[in-house]
Every structure is written in structure tokens, then in C-alpha cells.
FIPA-394399 format. One line per 5 residues: number of its first residue (from 1); their letters; for each residue x, y, z of N, C-alpha, C. Coordinates in pm, whole numbers, plus 50000, padded with zeros to 5 digits. Each point is the difference from the previous one (the first is absolute). Layout:
# FIPA-394399
NUM) a) X/Y/Z/X/Y/Z/X/Y/Z ~ ...
This chain:
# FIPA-394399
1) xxxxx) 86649/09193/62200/50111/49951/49921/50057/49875/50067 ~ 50092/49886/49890/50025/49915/50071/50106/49923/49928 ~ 50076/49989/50091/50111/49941/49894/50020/49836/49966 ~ 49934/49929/49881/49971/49868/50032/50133/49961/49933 ~ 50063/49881/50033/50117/49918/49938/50120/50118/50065
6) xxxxx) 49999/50022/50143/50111/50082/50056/50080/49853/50044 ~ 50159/50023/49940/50081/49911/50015/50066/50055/50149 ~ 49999/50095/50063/50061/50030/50079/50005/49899/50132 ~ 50073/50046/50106/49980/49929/50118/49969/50119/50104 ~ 50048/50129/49964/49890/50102/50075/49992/50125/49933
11) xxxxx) 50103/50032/49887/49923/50156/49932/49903/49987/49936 ~ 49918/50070/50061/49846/50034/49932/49876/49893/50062 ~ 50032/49930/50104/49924/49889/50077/49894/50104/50059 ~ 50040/50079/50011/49922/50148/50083/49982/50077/49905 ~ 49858/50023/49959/49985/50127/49911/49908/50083/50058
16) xxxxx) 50064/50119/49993/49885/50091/50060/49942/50079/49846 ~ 49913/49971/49951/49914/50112/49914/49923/50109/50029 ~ 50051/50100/49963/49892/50139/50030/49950/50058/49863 ~ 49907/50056/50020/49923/50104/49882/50093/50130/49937 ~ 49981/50060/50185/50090/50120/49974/50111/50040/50097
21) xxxxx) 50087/50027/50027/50094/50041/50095/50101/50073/49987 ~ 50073/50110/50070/50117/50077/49961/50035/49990/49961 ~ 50114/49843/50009/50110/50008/49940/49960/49836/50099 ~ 50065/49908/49883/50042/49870/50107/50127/49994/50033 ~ 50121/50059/49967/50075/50041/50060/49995/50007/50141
26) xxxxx) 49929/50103/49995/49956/50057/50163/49913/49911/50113 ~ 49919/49919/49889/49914/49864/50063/50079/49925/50036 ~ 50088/49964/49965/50127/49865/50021/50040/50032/50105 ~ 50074/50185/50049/50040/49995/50099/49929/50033/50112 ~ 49884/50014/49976/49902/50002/50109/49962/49848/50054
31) xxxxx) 50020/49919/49898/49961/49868/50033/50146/49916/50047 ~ 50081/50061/49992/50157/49963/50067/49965/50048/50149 ~ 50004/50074/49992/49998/50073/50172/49896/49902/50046 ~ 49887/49935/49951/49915/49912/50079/50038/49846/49994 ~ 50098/50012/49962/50053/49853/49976/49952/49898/49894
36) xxxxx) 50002/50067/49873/49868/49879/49934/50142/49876/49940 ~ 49897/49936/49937/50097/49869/49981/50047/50015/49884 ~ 50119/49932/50025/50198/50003/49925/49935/49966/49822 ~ 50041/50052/49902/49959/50045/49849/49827/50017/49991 ~ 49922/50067/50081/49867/50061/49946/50049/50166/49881
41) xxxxx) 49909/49955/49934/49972/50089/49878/49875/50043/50031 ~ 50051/50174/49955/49885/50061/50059/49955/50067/49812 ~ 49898/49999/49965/49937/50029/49856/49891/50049/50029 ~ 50018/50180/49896/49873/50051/49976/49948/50001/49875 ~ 49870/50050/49968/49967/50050/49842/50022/50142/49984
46) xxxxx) 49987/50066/50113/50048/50155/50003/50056/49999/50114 ~ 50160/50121/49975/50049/50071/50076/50006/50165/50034 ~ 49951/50037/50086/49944/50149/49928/50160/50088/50113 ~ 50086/49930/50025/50121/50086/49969/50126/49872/50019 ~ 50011/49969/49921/50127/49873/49967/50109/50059/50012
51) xxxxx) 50073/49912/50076/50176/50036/49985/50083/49998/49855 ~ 50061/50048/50011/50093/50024/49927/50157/50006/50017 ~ 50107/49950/49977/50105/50045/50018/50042/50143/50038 ~ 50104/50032/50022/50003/50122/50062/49919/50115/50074 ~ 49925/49963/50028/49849/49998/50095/49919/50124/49858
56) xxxxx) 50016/49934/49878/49898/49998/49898/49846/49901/50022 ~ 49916/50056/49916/49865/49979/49990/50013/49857/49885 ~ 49944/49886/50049/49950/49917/49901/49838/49988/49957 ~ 49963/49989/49908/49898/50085/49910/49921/49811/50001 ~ 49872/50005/50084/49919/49874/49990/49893/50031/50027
61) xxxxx) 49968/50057/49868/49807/50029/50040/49905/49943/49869 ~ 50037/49923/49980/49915/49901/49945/50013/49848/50032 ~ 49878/49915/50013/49984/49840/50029/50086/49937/49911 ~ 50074/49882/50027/50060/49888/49901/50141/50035/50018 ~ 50067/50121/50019/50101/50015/49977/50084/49937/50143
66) xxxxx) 50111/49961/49999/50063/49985/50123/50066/50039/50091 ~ 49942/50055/50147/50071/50026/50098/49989/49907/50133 ~ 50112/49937/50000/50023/49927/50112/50114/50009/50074 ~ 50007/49976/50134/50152/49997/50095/49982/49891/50072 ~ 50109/49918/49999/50073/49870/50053/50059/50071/50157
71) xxxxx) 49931/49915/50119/50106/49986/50152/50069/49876/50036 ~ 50121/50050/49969/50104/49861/50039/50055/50062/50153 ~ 50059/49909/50064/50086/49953/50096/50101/49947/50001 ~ 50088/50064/49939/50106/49912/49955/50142/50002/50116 ~ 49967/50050/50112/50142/49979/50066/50133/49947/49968
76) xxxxx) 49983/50094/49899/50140/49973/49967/50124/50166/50011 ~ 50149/49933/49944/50057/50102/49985/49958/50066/49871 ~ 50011/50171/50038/49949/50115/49867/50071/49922/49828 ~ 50146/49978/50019/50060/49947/49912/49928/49872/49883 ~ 49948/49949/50089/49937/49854/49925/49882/50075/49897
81) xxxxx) 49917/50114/50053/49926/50022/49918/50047/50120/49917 ~ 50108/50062/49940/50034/50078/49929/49903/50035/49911 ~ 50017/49885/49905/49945/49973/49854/49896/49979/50016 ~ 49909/50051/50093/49828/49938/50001/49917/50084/49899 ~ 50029/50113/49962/49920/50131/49943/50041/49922/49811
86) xxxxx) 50098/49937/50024/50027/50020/49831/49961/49872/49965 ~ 49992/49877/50126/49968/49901/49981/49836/49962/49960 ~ 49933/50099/50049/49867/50010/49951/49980/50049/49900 ~ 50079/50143/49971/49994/50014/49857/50005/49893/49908 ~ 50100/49929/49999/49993/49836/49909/49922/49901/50004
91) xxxxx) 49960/49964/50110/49878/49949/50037/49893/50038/49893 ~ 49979/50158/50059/49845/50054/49905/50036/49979/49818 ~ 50087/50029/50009/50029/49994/49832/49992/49835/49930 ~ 50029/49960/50092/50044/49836/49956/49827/49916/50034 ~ 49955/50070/50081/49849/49930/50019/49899/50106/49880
96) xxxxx) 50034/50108/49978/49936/50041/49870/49936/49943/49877 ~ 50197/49989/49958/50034/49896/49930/49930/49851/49955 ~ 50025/49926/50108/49914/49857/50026/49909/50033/49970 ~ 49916/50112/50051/49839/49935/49996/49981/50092/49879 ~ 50039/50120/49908/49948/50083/49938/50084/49994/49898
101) xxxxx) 50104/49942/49996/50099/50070/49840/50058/50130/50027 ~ 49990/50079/50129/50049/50129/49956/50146/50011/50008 ~ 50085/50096/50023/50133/49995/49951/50011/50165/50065 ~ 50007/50029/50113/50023/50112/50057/50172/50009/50100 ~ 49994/50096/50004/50152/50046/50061/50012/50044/50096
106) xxxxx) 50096/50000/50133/50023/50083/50122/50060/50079/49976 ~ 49948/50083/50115/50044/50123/49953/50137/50011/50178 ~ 50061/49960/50001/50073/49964/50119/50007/50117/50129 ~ 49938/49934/50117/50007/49884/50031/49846/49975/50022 ~ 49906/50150/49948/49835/49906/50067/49895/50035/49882
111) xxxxx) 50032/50038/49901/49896/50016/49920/49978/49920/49859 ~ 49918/49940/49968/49933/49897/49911/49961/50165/49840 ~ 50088/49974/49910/49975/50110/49928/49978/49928/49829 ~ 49925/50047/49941/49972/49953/49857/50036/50132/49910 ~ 50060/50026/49875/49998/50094/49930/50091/50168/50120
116) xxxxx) 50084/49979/50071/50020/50100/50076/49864/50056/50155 ~ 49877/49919/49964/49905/50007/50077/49976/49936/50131 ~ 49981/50043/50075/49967/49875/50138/49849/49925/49997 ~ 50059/49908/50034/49837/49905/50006/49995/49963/50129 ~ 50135/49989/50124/50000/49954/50091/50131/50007/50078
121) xxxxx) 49995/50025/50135/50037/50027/50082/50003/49928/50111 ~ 50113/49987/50119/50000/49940/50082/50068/50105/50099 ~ 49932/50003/50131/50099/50018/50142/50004/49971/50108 ~ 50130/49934/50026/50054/49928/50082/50033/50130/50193 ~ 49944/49879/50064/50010/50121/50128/50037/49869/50097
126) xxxxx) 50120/50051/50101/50039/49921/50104/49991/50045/50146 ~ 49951/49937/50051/50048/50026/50187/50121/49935/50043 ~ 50069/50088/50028/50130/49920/50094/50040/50046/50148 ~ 50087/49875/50015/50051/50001/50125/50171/49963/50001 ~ 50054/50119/49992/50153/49968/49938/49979/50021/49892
131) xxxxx) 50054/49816/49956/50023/49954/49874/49895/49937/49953 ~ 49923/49926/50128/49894/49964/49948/49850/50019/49961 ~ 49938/49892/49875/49870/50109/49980/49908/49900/50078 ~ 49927/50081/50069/49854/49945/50060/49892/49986/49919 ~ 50017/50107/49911/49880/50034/49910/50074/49982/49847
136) xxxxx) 49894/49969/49896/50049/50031/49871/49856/50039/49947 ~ 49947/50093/49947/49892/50012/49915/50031/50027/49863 ~ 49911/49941/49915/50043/50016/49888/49872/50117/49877 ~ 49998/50029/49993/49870/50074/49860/50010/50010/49890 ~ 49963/49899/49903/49947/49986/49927/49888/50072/49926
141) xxxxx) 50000/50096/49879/49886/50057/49894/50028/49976/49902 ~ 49949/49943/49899/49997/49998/49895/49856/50018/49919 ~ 50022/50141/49920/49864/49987/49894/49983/49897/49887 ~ 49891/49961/50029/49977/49893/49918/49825/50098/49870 ~ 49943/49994/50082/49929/50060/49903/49937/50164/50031
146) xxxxx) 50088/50046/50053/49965/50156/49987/50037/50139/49901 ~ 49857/50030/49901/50041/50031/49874/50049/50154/50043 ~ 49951/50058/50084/50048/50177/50016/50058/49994/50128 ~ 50115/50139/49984/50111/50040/50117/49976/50115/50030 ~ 49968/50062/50128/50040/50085/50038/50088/50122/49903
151) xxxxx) 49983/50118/49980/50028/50076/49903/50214/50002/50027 ~ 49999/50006/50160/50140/49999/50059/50102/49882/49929 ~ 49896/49881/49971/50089/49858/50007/49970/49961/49848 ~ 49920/50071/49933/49946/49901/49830/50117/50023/49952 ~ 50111/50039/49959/50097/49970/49952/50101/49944/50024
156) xxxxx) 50023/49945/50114/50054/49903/50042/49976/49869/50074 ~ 49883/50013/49999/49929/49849/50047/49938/49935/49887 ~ 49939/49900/50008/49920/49915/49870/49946/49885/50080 ~ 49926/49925/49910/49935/49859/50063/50046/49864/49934 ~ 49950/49871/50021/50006/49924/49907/49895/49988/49891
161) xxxxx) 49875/50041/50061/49889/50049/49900/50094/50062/49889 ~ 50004/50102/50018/50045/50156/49914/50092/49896/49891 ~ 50114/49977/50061/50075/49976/49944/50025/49839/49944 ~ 49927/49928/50049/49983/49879/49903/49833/49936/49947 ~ 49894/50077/50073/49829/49979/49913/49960/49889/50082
166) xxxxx) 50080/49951/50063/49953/49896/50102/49938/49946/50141 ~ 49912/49963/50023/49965/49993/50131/50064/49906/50058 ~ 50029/49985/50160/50113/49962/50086/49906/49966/50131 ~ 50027/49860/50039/49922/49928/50118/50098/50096/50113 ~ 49963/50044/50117/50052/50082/50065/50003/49918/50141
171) xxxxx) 49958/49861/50026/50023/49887/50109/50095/49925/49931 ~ 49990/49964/49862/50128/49898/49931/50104/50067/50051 ~ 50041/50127/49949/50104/50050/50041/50090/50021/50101 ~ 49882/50015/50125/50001/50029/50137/50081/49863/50035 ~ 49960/49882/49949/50018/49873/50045/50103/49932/49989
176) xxxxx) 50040/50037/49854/50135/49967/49957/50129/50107/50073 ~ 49946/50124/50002/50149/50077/50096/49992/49907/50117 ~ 49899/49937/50046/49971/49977/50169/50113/49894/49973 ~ 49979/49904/49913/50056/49864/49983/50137/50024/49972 ~ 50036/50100/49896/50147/50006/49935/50085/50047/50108
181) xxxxx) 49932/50138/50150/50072/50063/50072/50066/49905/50073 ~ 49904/49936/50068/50041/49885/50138/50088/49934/49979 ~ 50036/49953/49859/50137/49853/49983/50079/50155/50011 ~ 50025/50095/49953/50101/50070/49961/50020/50079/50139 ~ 49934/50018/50092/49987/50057/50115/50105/49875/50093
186) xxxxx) 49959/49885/49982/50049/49879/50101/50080/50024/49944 ~ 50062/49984/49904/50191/50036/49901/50036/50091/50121 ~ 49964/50082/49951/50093/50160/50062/49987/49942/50203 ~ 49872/49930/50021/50036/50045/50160/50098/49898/50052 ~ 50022/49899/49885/50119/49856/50097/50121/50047/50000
């Protein structure tokens, strides 16, 4: 995978792509503890146990769909980044949008929902010291084309397949959160 026309100046300069892996969640902070470099994005095609909010299961077992986690460094105070979880929510909706026409809703403060359904999810995880964060990881899923759920989750999850017949570039996407996060990231850290 590769992200061509990345406007950034370093989220997503680092991509790590895998096939298959736990959770990139869990990759991010394995790759924190080794020091990797300040906004690498870590992206799989399968996660065969994804985070979830409330230490719930996120459901990524099919190719195309998106699971990725962002490592920032943001030394800053906790305060500056409050609004980071909802700020991506808008982000994802608003880069949807642009590139697809769609017209989806948050579900406040981390879920991307169409028709009462989730299509996507985000969670936000910090290291601190005090006040301040050392760490910010971010995770990112969104189904893009996965037609069946888990018997636990088919009634409350959905795709963009399912629910709009459409197929969805799954690097466009990747590229534009990369691009839309960073100006909105430099906002919040000045």
C-alpha cells in the first residue's frame, strides 16, 4: 500500500502495512515502546482481534475494509487534545463526503453511523505524564466493503457496500484522513 499525493509533513510518512495482525491498536503500541517515528500509521487488511471501545471487539476480517492507527507525539497538555475523538469523527464524515457523496452521522463522540447502524469507529488511547500526553494513538475502522456480520453485531453494524452498492478506494481514504487530521491536529496543538 501507498499513499501517493500525501500532503502531510509527517502523518502517514511512515506506513507500516500488514496482511494480518491482532489488533493495530496493539501494533502502534508496541511500536511506541520502540520508538518509531512521530505520525506513522500502522494498516492492516485483517485484524483477527481489533479494539474496540470499552475493551469491545472490532470486527475486521475481510480485505479492503479499513483498519488503521495513527502514533503521534504530541507533548502537549491533556487539555489541548480534548476534542480529538470527535474531531476525527468529522474529519471521516467530511472526507466521505468529498470523495463519495455520502451523508452519514456521528454517533457522539466515536462512531460513524448510517440509518442507526455503525459503519465506523474510532479509539483514542493516551500515555501520560501528569497532564501531559507522551503518547496519542488513534484507531481508525471503517467498513467499507464488508457484506456479512458476525451473528452478535449484524444488527447493528453495516457497510458502505451494504448500504450504498458502492465500491470505495480504501488508500484514497486513508490519505485524505492523513491530510485533513494534521492541519486540524497543528490547530489543537498551538
Amino acid at each position: 500500500m501507498k499513499l501517493d499525493n500525501l500532503k502531510t509533513k509527517y502523518i502517514g510518512k511512515n506506513l507500516i502495512h500488514l496482511k494480518t495482525i491482532d489488533s493495530t491498536q496493539l501494533e502502534a503500541w508496541r511500536l511506541f515502546e520502540k520508538k518509531v517515528q512521530n505520525g506513522t500509521i500502522v494498516v492492516a487488511d485483517i485484524q483477527t482481534n481489533g479494539q474496540g471501545t470499552h475493551g469491545r471487539r472490532w470486527y475486521t476480517n475481510e480485505t479492503e475494509n479499513i483498519a488503521f492507527s495513527i502514533i503521534i507525539y504530541p507533548n502537549c497538555n491533556i487539555k489541548n487534545i480534548e476534542s480529538i475523538t470527535i474531531e476525527i469523527a468529522r474529519i471521516i464524515v467530511k472526507v466521505l463526503k468529498k470523495l463519495y457523496d455520502l451523508n452519514l452521522e456521528i454517533k457522539y463522540p466515536n462512531d460513524i453511523v448510517y440509518n442507526e447502524k455503525k459503519i465506523g469507529g474510532i479509539l483514542t488511547e493516551t500515555k501520560l505524564s501528569g497532564e501531559m500526553v507522551n503518547a496519542l494513538i488513534i484507531g481508525i475502522g471503517i467498513n467499507l466493503n464488508q457484506e456479512k456480520f458476525p451473528d452478535e453485531i449484524k444488527d447493528i453494524a453495516t457497510s458502505i457496500k451494504n448500504e450504498f452498492g458502492i465500491s470505495t478506494n480504501r488508500e484514497e481514504i486513508i490519505l485524505e484522513i492523513c491530510n485533513e487530521f494534521e492541519s486540524v491536529l497543528n490547530k489543537l496543538l498551538k
